[in-house]
C-alpha positions as CSV (number, residue, x, y, z in Angstrom):
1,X,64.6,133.8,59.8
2,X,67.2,130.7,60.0
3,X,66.1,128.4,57.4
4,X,65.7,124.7,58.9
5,X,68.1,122.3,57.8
6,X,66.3,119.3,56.4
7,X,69.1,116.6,56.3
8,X,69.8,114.5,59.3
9,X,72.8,113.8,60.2
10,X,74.0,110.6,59.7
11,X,75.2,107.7,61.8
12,X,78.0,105.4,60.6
13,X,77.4,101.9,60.4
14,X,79.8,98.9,59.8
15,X,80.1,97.9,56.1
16,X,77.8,94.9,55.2
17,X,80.9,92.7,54.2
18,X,82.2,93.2,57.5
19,X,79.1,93.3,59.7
20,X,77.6,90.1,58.1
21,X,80.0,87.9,59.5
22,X,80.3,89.5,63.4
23,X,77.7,90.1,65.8
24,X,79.3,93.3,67.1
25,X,76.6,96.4,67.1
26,X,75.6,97.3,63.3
27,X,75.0,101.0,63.8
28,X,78.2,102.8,65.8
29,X,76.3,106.2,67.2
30,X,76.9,109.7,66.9
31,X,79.8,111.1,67.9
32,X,79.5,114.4,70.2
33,X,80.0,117.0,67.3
34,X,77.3,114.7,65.7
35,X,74.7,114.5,68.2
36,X,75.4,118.9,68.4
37,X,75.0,119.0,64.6
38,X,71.6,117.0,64.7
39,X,70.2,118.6,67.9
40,X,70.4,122.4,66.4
41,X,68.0,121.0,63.8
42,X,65.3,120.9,66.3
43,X,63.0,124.0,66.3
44,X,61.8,123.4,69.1
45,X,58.4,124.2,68.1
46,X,56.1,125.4,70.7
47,X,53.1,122.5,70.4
48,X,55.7,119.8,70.4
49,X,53.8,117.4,68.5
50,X,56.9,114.9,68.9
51,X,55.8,114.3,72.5
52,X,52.5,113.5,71.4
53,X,53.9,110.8,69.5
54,X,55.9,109.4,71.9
55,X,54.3,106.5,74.1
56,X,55.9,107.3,77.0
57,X,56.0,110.9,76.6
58,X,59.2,112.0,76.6
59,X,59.9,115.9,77.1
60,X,61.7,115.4,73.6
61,X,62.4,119.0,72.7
62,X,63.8,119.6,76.2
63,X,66.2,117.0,76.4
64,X,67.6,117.9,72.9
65,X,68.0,121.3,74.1
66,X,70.3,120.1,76.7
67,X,72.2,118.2,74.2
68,X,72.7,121.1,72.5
69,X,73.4,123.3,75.2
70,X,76.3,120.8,76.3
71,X,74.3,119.8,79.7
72,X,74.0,116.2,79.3
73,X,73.4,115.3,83.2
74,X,70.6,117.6,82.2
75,X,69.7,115.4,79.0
76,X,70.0,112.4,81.1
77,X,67.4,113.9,83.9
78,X,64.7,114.9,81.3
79,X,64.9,111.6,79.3
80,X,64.8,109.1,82.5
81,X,62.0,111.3,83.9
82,X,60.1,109.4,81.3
83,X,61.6,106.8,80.3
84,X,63.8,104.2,82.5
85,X,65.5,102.4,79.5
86,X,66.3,104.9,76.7
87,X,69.5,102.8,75.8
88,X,67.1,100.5,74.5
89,X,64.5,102.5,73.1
90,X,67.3,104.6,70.8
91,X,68.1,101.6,69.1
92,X,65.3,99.2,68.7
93,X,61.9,101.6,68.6
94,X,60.0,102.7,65.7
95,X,60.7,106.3,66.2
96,X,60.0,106.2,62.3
97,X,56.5,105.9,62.8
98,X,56.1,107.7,66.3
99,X,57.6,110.5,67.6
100,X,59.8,111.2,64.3
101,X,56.6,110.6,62.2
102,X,55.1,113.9,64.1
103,X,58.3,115.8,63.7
104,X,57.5,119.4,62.4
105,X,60.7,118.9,59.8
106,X,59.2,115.7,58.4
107,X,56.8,118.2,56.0
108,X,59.5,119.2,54.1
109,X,62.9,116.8,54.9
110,X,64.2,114.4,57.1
111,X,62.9,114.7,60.9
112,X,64.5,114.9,64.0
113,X,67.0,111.8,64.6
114,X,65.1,112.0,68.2
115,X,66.1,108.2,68.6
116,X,69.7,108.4,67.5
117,X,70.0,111.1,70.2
118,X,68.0,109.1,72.6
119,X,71.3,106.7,72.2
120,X,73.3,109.3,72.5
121,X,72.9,110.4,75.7
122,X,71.6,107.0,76.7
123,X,75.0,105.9,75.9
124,X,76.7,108.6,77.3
125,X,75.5,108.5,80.7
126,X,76.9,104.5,80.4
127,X,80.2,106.1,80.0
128,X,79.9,109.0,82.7
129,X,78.5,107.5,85.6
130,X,80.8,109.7,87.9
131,X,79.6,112.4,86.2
132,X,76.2,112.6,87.0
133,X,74.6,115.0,89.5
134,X,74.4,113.2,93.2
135,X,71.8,110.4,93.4
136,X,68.3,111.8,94.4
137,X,66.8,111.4,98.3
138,X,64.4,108.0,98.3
139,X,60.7,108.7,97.8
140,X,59.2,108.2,101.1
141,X,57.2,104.7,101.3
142,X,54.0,104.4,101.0
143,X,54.3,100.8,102.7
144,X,52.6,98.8,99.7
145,X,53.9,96.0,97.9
146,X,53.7,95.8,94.3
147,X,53.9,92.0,92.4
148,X,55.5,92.4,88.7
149,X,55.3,89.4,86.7
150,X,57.8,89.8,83.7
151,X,61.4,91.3,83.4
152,X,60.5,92.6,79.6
153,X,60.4,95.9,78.6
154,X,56.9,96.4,80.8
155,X,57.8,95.0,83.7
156,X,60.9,96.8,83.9
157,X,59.1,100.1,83.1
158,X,55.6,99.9,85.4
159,X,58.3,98.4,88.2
160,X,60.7,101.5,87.8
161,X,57.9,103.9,87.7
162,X,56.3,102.5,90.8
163,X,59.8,102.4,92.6
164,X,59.7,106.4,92.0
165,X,56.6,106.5,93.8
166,X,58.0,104.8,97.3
167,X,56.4,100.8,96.3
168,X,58.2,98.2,97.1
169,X,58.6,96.2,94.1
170,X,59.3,92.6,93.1
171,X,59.7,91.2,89.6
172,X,59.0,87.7,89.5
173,X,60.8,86.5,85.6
174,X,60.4,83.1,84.9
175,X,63.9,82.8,82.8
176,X,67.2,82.8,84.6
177,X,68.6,86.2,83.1
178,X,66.4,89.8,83.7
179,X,65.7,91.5,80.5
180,X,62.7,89.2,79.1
181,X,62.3,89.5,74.7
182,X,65.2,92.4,75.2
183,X,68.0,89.6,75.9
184,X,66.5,86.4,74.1
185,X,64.4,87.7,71.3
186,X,66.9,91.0,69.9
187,X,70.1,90.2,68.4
188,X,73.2,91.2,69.8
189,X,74.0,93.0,66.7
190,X,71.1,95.3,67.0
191,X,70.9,95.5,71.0
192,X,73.8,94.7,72.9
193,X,73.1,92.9,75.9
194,X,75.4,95.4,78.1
195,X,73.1,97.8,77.3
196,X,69.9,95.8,78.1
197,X,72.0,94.8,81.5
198,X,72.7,98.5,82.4
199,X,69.1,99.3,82.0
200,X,68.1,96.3,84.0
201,X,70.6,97.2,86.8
202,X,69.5,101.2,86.9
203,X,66.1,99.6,87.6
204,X,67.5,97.6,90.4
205,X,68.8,100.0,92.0
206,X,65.7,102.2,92.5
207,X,65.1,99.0,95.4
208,X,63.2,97.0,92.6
209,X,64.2,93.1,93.4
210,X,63.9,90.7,90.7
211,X,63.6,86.9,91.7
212,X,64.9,84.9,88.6
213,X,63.4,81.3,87.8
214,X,59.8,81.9,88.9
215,X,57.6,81.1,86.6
216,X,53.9,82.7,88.5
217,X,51.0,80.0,87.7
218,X,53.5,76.8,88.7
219,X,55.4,78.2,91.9
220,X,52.9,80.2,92.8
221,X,49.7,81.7,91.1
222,X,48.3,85.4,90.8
223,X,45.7,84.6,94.0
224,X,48.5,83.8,96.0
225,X,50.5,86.4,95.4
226,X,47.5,88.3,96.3
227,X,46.8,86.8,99.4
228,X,49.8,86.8,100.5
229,X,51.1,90.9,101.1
230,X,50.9,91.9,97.6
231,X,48.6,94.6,97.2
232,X,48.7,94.4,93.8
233,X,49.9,92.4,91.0
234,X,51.0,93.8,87.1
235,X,51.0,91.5,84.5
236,X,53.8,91.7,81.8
237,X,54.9,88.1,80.8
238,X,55.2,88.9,76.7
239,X,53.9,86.5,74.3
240,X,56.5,83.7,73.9
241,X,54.6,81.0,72.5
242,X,55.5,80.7,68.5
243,X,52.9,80.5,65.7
244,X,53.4,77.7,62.9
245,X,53.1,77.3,59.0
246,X,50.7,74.3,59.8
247,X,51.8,72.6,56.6
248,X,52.7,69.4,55.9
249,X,56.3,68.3,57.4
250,X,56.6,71.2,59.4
251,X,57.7,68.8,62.2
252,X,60.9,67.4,60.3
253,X,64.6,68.3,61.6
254,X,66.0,71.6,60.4
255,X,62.7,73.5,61.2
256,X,62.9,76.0,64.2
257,X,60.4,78.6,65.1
258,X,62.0,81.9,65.3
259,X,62.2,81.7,68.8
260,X,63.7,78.8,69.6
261,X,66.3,80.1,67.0
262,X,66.4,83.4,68.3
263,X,66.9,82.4,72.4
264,X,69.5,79.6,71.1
265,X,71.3,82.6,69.3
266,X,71.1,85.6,72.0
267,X,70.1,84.2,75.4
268,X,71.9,80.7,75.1
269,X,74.8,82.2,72.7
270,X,75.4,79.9,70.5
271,X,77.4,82.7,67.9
272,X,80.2,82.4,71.1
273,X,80.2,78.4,70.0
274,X,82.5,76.5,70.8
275,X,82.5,78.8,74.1
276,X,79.2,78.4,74.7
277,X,77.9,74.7,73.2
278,X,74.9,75.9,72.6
279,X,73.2,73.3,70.0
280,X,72.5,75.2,66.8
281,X,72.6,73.3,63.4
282,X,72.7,76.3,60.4
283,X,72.9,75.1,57.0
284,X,73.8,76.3,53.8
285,X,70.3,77.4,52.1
286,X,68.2,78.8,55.0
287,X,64.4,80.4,54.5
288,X,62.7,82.6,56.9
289,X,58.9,82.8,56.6
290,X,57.8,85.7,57.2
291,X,58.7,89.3,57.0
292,X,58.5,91.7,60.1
293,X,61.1,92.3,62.8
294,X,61.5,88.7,64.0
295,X,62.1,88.0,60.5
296,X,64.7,90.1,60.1
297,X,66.4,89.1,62.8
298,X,66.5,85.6,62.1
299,X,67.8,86.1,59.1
300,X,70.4,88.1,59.6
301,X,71.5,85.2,62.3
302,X,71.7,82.9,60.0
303,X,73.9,84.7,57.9
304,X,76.1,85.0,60.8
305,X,76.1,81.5,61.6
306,X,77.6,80.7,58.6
307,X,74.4,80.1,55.8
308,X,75.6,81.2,52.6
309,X,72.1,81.8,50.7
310,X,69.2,83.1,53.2
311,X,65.7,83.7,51.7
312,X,62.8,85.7,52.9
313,X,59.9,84.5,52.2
314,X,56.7,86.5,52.3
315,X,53.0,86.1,50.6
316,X,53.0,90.1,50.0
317,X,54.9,92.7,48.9
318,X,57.4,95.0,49.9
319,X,55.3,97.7,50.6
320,X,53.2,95.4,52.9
321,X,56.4,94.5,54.9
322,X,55.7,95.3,58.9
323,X,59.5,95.5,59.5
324,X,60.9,98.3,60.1
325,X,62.4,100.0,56.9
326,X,66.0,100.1,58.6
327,X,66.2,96.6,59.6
328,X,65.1,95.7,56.0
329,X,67.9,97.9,54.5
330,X,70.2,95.9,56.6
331,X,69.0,92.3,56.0
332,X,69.2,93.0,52.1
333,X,72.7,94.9,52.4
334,X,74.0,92.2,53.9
335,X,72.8,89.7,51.6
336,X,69.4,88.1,52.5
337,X,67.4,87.7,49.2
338,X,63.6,88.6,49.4
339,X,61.3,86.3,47.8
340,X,57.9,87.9,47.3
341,X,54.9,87.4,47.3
342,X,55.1,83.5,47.6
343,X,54.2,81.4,50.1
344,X,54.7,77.8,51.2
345,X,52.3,74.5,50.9
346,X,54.6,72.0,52.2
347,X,57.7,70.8,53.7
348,X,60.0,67.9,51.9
349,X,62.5,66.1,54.2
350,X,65.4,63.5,53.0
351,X,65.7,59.6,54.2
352,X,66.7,60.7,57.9
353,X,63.6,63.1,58.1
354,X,65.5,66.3,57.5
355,X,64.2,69.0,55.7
356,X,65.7,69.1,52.3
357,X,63.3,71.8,50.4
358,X,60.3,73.3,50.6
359,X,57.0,73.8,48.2
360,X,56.2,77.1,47.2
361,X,53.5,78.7,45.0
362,X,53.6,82.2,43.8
363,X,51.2,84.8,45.2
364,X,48.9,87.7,43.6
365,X,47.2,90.7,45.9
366,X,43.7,91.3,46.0
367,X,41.7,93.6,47.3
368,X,42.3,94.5,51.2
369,X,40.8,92.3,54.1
370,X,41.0,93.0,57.8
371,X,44.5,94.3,58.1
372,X,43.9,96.8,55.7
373,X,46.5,94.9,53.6
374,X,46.1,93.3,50.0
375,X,44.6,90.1,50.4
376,X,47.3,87.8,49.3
377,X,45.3,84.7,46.4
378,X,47.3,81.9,44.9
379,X,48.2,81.8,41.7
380,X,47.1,78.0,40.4
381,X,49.5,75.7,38.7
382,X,52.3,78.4,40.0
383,X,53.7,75.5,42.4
384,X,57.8,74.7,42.2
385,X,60.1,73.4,44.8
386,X,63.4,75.3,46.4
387,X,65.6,73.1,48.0
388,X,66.9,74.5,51.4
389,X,68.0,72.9,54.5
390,X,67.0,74.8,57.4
391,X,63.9,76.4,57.8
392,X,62.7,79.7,60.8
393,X,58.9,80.3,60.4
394,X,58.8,84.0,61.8
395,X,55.0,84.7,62.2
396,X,54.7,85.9,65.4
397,X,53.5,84.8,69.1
398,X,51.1,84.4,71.4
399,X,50.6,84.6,74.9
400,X,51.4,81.2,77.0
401,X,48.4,80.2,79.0
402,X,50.0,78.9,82.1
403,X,48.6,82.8,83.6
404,X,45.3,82.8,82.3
405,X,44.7,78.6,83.4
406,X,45.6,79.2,86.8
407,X,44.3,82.7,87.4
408,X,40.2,82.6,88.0
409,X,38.1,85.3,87.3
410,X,40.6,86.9,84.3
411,X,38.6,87.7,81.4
412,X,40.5,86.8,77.4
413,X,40.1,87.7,73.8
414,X,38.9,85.8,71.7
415,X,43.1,85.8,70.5
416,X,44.3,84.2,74.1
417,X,45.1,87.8,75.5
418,X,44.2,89.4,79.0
419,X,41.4,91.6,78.6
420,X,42.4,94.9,79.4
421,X,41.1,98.5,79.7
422,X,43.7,100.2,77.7
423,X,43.8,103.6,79.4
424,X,44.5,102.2,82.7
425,X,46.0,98.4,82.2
426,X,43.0,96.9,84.6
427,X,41.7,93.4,84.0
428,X,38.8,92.4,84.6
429,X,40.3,90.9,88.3
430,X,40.2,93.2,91.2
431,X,44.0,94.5,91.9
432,X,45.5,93.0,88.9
433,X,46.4,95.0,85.7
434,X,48.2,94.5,82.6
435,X,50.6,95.3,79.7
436,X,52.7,94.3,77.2
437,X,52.0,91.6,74.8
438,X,50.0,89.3,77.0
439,X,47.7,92.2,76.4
440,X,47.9,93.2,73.0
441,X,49.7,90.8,71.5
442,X,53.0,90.8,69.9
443,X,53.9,94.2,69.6
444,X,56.7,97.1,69.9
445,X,58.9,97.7,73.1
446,X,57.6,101.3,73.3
447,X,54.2,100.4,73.2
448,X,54.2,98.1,76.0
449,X,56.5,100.7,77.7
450,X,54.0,103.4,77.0
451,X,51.1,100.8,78.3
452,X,53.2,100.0,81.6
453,X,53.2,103.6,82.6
454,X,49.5,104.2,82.5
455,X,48.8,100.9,84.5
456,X,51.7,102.4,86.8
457,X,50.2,105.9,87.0
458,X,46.6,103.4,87.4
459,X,48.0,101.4,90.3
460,X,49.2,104.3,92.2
461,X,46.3,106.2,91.9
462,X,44.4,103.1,92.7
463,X,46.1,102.4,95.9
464,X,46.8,105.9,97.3
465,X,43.1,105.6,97.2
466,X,42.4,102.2,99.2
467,X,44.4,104.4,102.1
468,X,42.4,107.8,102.1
């Protein structure tokens, strides 16, 4: 019996030093003796519980194989059968908790690096276009028109599924640039955007069209794409609207929600300044509030833009943290300091109503509350005052409700989401489904990639069935 090897290979990564003063791509992939070395530590078990874990269900052991076996047109087939942007998906989903979580050599070591191999081939195929097996006949059409609204990650996905299945497809993205949270929200550092654009042209050219610039519920609303030769209508505009401290002085200069920083940063490129004159003001001392991906990625911008002290600040712990364990390992190797377990009570701002510190107050956990977490009490008298002078809450979003306003008979949460049947993506409006974060709320790119598919598979069935 060949004993498993429970270390995964590693990737190489650019030295902090270096990396925190570029926005060229962190991690730098496996070479191809690499991605060989990691693939053999696959067992291949026969009950595959790493495909259970995967949202979209990728044939994971399959397309490892391949890698193995040296057929990566083969790798390439068996992960696109699934999954239409796996450049993406190997470098910004929490394979940690999903399909790696499930991995049989996770009992004992390290698991399968399934999503450092999912860039691997990902990244190959970028490089070997001409290599690739000769481009499949069309599906035949099945004469039905399909209305995405949203170029995110589900959008992209339920139109690229649909396009397999013969629909004529249009995306209708409200920005001016395809690629939704992908290209404004992720850092350039973390996700290039020639890999988002790759993705987002392999979609096009299934026949998927992608109007840019129309924002659905002021051009036109969901009933008029309806009535007028849609047959059906998918619902995937993300949750862009920020969350707020709601403290005093939150409204002074220096403040930006994470995404306004965040689209300034990647969508308007303000790091290419003065290339791009995109307005950005970074100062020296910048706090983030919060502590999950977003949070991260802020400030790990900021450092980039030229702060010299960034601070995290977050009301729990470390072990409450929701980023992902690799993005926190960055931000503190390149120098963001952690400030734990305090949270803020006001904002201070100088004579031209700039923000020149911030009011803190030291935190203690109690015992859990609806999260599951520690709930986070105030110490009293704990109060002090860190000057700073730039400031990125990072709390999250919520849906914009320019869809549900102008859209009758579509049922919310009591949050602002779309009601949805999760199994299927149908709303509570006849032809109309959705997924994403308008549905859920703010959550991972595979999970609204996992959620498109089934309202995909849903429509399809749905309509295949109005014919018969």
């Amino acid at each position: 019996m060949v004993k498993a090897n429970l270390n995964r290979e590693p990737m190489i990564k650019q030295e902090p030093k270096t990396r925190g003063k570029n926005f060229s791509e962190v991690a730098l992939g496996y070479s191809a003796e690499q991605a060989k070395a990691e693939a053999s530590r696959c067992l291949q078990c026969p009950k595959h519980p790493c495909i259970d874990g995967c949202p979209v269900e990728v044939d994971i052991p399959a397309f490892i194989k391949a890698v193995l076996d040296d057929n990566m047109p083969e790798a390439v087939r068996i992960l696109k059968d699934k999954n239409s942007l796996p450049g993406i998906c190997g470098r910004v989903c929490p394979q940690e908790t999903q399909c790696e979580q499930a991995c049989s050599l996770a009992k004992k070591g390290a698991p399968s690096a399934i999503g450092r191999l999912e860039r691997y081939v990902a990244d190959w195929e970028r490089a070997n276009r001409g290599a690739l097996n000769p481009k499949a006949e069309p599906p035949k059409p099945t004469g039905k028109r399909v209305a995405v609204v949203g170029c995110g990650p589900a959008g992209l996905t339920c139109a690229a599924d649909l396009a397999k299945l013969g629909y004529e497809v249009i995306i209708f993205e409200a920005l001016h640039i395809a690629g939704g949270v992908l290209m404004y929200g992720i850092p350039e550092f973390r996700l290039p955007k020639v890999i988002v654009q790759g993705e987002v042209d392999y979609v096009k050219s299934l026949g998927v069209e992608i109007k840019l610039n129309h924002v659905i519920g002021k051009i036109a609303i969901v009933d008029e794409l309806l009535e007028n030769g849609f047959d059906a209508v998918f619902l995937s505009p993300g949750a862009g609207a920020p969350m707020f401290l709601n403290i005093p002085g939150e409204n002074l200069s220096g403040i930006y929600s994470a995404n306004e920083f965040l689209t300034r940063t990647n969508l308007m490129k303000a790091y290419l300044f003065p290339e791009y004159d995109t307005p950005i003001q970074v100062g020296k001392r910048v706090a983030v509030f919060g502590a999950g991906n977003v949070a991260m990625d802020a400030s790990r911008c900021a450092l980039r833009l030229g702060a010299e002290e960034v601070y995290i600040i977050y009301r729990r712990s470390k072990a409450e943290m929701p980023a992902r364990l690799e993005e926190r390992e960055n931000a503190e190797e390149e120098g963001v300091i952690f400030n734990l377990l305090t949270n803020p009570s006001r904002f201070l701002g100088d004579e031209r109503s700039r923000v020149r510190a911030v009011e803190l107050h030291e935190m203690e956990l109690g015992e859990p509350d609806e999260s599951g977490r520690p709930r986070p009490i105030r110490k009293p008298g704990s109060e002090f005052i860190m000057e700073i002078d730039t400031a990125i809450p990072a709390l999250g979003t919520r849906p914009n409700p320019i869809i549900p306003s102008t859209t009758k008979g579509l049922e919310l949460t009591k949050w602002g989401t779309i009601l949805t049947d999760e199994a299927s993506g149908r709303t509570s409006k006849e032809r109309v489904w959705c997924g994403g974060d308008m549905a859920t709320g703010a959550a991972t790119v595979i999970s609204a990639m996992g959620a498109a598919r089934r309202a995909a598979t849903d429509i399809d069935e749905y309509l295949r069935g109005s014919t018969e």
